[in-house]
N, C-alpha and C positions, 0 to 999 in steps of 0.2 A: 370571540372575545372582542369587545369595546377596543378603539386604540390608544386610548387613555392620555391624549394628546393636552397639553396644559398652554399651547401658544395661540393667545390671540389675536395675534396683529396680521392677520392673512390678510393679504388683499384680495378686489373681485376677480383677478385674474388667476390666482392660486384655488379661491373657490370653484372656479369654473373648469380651470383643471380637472380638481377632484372629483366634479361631479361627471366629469368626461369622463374619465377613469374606473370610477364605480360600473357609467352605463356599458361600457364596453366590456369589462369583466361580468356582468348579469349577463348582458347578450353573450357571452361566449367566444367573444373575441378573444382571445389570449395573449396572442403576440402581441396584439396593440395593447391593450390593456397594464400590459409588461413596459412596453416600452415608455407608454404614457408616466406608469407610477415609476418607476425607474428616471425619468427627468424632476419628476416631482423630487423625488430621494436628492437628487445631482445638486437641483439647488438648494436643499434642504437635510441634510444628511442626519438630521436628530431625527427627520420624521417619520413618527413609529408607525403611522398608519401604512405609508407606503411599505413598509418592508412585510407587517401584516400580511398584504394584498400580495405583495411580490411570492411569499411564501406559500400563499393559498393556490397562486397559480405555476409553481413550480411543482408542489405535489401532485396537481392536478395533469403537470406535464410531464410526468416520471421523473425529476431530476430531486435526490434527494438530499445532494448534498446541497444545493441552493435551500431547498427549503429549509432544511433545520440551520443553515449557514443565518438564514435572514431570522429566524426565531430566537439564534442564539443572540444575535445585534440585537431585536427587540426585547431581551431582559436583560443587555446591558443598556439600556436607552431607559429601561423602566425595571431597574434593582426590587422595587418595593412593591411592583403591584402583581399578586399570587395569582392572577389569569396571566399573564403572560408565562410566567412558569409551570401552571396548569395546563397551555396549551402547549410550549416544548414537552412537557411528560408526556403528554399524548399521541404526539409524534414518535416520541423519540419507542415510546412500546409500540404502535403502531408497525416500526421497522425493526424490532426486536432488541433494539438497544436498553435491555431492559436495568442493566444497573447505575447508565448516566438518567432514568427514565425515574428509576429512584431517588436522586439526587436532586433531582429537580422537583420532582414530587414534593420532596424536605424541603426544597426552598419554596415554595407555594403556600407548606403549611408555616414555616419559619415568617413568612410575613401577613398571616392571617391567623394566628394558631386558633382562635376560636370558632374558625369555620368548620361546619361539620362535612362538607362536602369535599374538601381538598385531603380530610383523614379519610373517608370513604372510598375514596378515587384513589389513594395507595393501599388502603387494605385489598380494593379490589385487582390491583396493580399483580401486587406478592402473593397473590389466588393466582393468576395467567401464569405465574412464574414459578409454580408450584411450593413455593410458600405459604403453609396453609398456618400452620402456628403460629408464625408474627404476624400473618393476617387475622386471625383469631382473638390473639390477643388486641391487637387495634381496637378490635370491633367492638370487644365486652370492656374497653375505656372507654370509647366510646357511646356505646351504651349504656353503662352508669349514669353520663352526666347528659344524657338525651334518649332517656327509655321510649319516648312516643314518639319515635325517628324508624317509620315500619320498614324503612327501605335498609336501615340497619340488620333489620330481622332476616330478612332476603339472602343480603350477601354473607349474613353469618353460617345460616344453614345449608350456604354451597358444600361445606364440609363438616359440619360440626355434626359431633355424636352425643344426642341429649339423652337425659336420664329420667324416669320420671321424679326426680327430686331438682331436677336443675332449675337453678334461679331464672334463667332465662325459658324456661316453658313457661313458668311461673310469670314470668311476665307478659307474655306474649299473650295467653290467656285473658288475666286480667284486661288486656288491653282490647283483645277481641270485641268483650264485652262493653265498652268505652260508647254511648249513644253518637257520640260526638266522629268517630272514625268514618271518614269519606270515602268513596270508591277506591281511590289511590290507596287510602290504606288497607284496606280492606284487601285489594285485590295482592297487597305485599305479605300481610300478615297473613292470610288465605293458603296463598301458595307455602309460607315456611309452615306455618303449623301440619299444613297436608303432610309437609314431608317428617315431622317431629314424629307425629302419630303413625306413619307409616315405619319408622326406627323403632317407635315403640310396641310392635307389632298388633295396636288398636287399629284393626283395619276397617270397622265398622264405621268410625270419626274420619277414617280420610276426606269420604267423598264429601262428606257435607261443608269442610271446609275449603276442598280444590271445586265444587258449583258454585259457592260464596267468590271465590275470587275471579272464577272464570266469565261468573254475570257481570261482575263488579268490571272486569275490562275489557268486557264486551259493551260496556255502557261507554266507557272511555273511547276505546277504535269500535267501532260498529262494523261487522264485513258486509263487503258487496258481494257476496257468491257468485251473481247474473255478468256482474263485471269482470273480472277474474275470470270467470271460463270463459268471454267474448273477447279478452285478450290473448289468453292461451290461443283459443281457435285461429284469431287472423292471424299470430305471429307466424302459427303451423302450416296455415293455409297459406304465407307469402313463399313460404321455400318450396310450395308441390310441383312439379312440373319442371325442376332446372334440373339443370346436370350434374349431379353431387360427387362426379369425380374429383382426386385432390390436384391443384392446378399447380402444383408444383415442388422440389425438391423441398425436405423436412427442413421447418423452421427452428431459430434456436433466440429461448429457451425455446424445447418441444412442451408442450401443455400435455398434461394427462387431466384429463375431468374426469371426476367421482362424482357420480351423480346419483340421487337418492328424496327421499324426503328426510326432510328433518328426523333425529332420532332412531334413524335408521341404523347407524352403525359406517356413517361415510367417516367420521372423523377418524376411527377405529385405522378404517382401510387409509386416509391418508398417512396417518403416522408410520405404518406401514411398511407405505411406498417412500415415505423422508426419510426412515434407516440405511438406504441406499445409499451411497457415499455419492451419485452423481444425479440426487433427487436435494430438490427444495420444495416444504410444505408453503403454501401460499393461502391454504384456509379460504374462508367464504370471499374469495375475493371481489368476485361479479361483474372483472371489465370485458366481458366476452359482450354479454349482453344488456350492459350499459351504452357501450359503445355501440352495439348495434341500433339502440334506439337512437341514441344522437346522429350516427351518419347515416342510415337506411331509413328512419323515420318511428313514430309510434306506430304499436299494432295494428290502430284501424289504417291508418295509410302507410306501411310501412315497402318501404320499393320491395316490388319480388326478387328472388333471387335471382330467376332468368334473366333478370335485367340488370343486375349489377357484376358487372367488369370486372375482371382479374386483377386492375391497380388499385380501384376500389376495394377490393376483400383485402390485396395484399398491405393495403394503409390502414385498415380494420384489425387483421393480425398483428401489424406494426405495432399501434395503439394496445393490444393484449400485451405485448412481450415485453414492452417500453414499463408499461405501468408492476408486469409482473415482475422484473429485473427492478425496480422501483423498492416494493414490499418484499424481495425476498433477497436483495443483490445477487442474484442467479444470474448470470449472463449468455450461459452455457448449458448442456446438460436436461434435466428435467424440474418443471415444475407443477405442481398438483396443485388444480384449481376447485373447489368442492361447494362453490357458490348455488344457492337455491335456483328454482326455476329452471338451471341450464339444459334439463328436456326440452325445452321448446325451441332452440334456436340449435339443434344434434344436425341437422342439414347444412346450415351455413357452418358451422365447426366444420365438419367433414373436407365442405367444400374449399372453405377458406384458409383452413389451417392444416397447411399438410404434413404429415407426420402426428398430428393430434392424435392422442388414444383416450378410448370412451368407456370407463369403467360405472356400471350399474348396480349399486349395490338395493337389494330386497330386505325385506323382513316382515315376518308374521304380522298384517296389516293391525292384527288386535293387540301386540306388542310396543307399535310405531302409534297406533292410538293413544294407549294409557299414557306412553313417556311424554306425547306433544301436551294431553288434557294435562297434566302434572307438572308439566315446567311453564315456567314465565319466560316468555319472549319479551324483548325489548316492546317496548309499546308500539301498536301501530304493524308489528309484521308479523306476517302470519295473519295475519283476523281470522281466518277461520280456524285455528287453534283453541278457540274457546266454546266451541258446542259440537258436542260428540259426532252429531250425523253431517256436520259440515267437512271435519275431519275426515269422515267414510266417504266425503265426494270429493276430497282434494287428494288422498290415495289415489282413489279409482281416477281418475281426471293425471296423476300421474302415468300410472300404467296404462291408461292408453296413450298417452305420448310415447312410452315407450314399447308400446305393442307398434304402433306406426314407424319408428324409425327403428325397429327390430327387420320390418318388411320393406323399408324403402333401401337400408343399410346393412342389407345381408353380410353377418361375418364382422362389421367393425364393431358389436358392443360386447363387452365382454361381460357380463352378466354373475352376480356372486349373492349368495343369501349369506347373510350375516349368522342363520344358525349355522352353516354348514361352515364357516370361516371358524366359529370357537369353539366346533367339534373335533373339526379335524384342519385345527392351524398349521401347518408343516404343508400339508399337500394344500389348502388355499389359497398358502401366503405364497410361493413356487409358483403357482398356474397368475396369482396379482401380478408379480413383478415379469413371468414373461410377458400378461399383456400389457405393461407398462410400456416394454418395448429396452426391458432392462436384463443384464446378464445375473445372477441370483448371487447375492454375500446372505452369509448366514444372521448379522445383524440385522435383517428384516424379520428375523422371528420373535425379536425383543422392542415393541413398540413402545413399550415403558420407559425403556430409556432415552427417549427421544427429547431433547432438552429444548426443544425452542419452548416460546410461550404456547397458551392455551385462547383462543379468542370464543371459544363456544361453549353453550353450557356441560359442552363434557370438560369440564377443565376440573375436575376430581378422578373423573370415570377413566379417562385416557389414559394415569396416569399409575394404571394397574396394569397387570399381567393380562394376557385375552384370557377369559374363563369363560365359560357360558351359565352361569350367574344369573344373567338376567333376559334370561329363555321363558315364555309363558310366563309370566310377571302377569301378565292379564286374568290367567284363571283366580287369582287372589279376589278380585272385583267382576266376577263375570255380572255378578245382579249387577252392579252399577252400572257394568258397560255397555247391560240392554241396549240404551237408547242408539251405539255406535254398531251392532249385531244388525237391530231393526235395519239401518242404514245400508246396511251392507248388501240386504239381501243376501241372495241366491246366487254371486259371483262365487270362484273356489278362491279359497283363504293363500292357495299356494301356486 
């Protein structure tokens, strides 16, 4: 957000300030950066920018009541302008405050009502929050007075049950056919019609619409496949060799990671493990290995583990538990981290974090295919999400991560298929939470009721009873999924 600042009479030493301020918050200085904008604030107490910035690096330093403290000032400093209260709503869902998250949402659109972006950003709001009907309805007002808005199309059919007489297949079609519809759109109305025509049980019309969208944003994010596995490799290759003992008594919060590929069925297992009265779900959070890039370095130089110190790791875990009592206010207890990638860095866990538990969730690789080929990622992750045999190498490229720290980390992963969880839920969800490192309540067997928000695209699916439902889902498209089979080779599927 712009700081929407209206005062001109700065002089060259306030500009010099700010521009001190800015460079030191890019470089990543913090505290200075902090105290910098914070004098700017002292002499200048209307000034929205700095409180802005103060708020950017308070989130970023786990304090969350500072940061939404200074977001709240910045929409009293600036009542009228709907990004300042677009970026409090953001926040405030972000840490699950999800009904002041509404309110603000309303004031956002109360002082833009014609923006289509501040009613899209709460319909998708009341979707996280399992409000699907007021989300619903938004969407199709919405839609009326902005039918060629594809990205309307998207988040409507997170839930929606179409018909083939409904007004909006009706449109969405039409619209397909539109010469004028650009990759963005394309790649949006793509994905929802996939899923129309899959409700409509046309499963012959799916694929031709989910390869229209999956080109259409692979044009958009291009993947590096060569880069990506030479990242994976060094991260793996800096931990071989050290001593993956835990270096010390269990931290708190204790971290549980659920580890998986996308669509696996991790989300499933965290809500899970969050029925437990002394568990917090923390979703794809990713400061385990966020932070190890910033303090240990990027993959190609990233310091080996044998070479990083015990206060080192221990300011490393600090930095996890800081940021995860941050997003969950867990302070204590357990909390589950379910962030992508985190196979590659199961050594420094291990070693850094002790008490950490490492749950692996599996699933039929041609199952975990069709769900990634079929959903829309946020643009830009995942890339290889979007063509079948790239998929078939970022599986296999998972599971050898975890074929190696199965063998360097005898006994710590506790390993779960996802069919075997919603075949026989009662004895998987029991053997989950011992390896959580949790004593067993019977609320672990009702994951549906689990009331936080939703931040991933299971935020329909989670929100059901475990069935196994959606078991071999693949055989429906096996001709389609050649190209992902071809890939696969001669590896076993199980």
């Amino acid at each position: 957000m712009r700081p929407g600042i209206t005062d001109k009479a700065g002089t060259t030493d306030r500009a010099a300030a700010v521009a001190r301020a800015r460079d030191l918050q890019a470089q990543g200085r913090l505290d200075e950066a902090a105290q910098a904008w914070g004098a700017l604030l002292a002499a200048e107490p209307r000034f929205a920018e700095a409180r802005i910035h103060l708020s950017t690096i308070a989130f970023e330093q786990g304090d969350r009541d500072a940061c939404l403290s200074h977001l709240r000032a910045v929409t009293e400093l600036l009542p009228g302008d709907p990004r300042a209260w677009s970026t409090l709503a953001a926040r405030l869902r972000h840490f699950g405050l999800g009904d002041e998250a509404l309110r603000a949402s309303d004031a956002a659109i109360a002082c833009d009502p014609k923006s289509v972006r501040y009613q899209a950003d709460k319909a998708h709001l009341l979707q996280s929050l399992g409000q699907f009907d007021a989300a619903e309805r938004a969407l199709l007002r919405l839609l009326k007075r902005h039918p060629a808005e594809t990205d309307l199309y998207r988040l409507l059919m997170t839930s929606r049950r179409v018909s083939k007489t409904d007004p909006v297949l009706r449109q969405m079609l039409a619209l397909w056919k539109d010469p004028r519809l650009n990759d963005t759109g394309r790649m949006n109305l793509g994905f929802a019609l996939s899923q129309a025509m899959e409700q409509l049980g046309e499963t012959r019309r799916v694929f031709g619409y989910l390869d229209a969208a999956n080109a259409a944003q692979a044009r958009l994010a291009p993947n590096d496949a060569v880069a990506r596995a030479e990242q994976a490799a060094a991260t793996i290759a800096a931990q071989d060799g050290a001593d993956l003992t835990p270096r010390g008594p269990a931290m708190e919060p204790r971290p549980v990671f659920v580890v998986g590929m996308p669509r696996s069925g991790t989300t499933l297992v965290e809500r899970i493990i969050a029925r437990h009265g002394a568990a917090a779900a923390g979703g794809e959070m990713g400061h385990a290995l966020r932070r190890a890039r910033l303090r240990f370095g990027p993959p190609a130089s990233m310091t080996p583990l044998a070479e990083i110190g015990d206060d080192a790791l221990a300011d490393w875990a600090a930095d996890w538990a800081r940021l995860a009592t941050r997003d969950t206010g867990a302070t204590t207890g357990v909390v589950t981290d379910k962030a992508m990638m985190t196979e590659q860095i199961l050594g420094l866990i291990h070693r850094g974090m002790p008490g950490a538990r490492i749950i692996v969730v599996h699933r039929d690789p041609r199952d975990i295919a069709l769900s990634i080929y079929r959903n829309q990622f946020r643009l830009g992750q995942h890339r290889y999400a979007n063509a079948l045999p790239d998929i078939a190498e970022a599986i296999k490229a998972f599971r050898a991560a975890i074929a190696h720290w199965r063998a360097r980390l005898p006994g710590a992963l506790h390993e779960i298929r996802y069919e075997d969880l919603v075949a026989e839920p009662e004895a998987q969800t029991r053997a989950l939470i011992a390896a959580a490192g949790l004593d067993w309540e019977d609320s672990c067997l009702d994951p549906a009721s689990e009331t936080g928000s939703v931040k991933t695209l299971s935020v329909a699916q989670v929100r059901q009873p475990i069935h196994g439902g959606r078991r071999q889902a693949w055989r429906k498209y096996e001709t389609e999924m050649q190209p992902f089979i071809d890939a696969w080779g001669d590896e076993p599927w199980h």
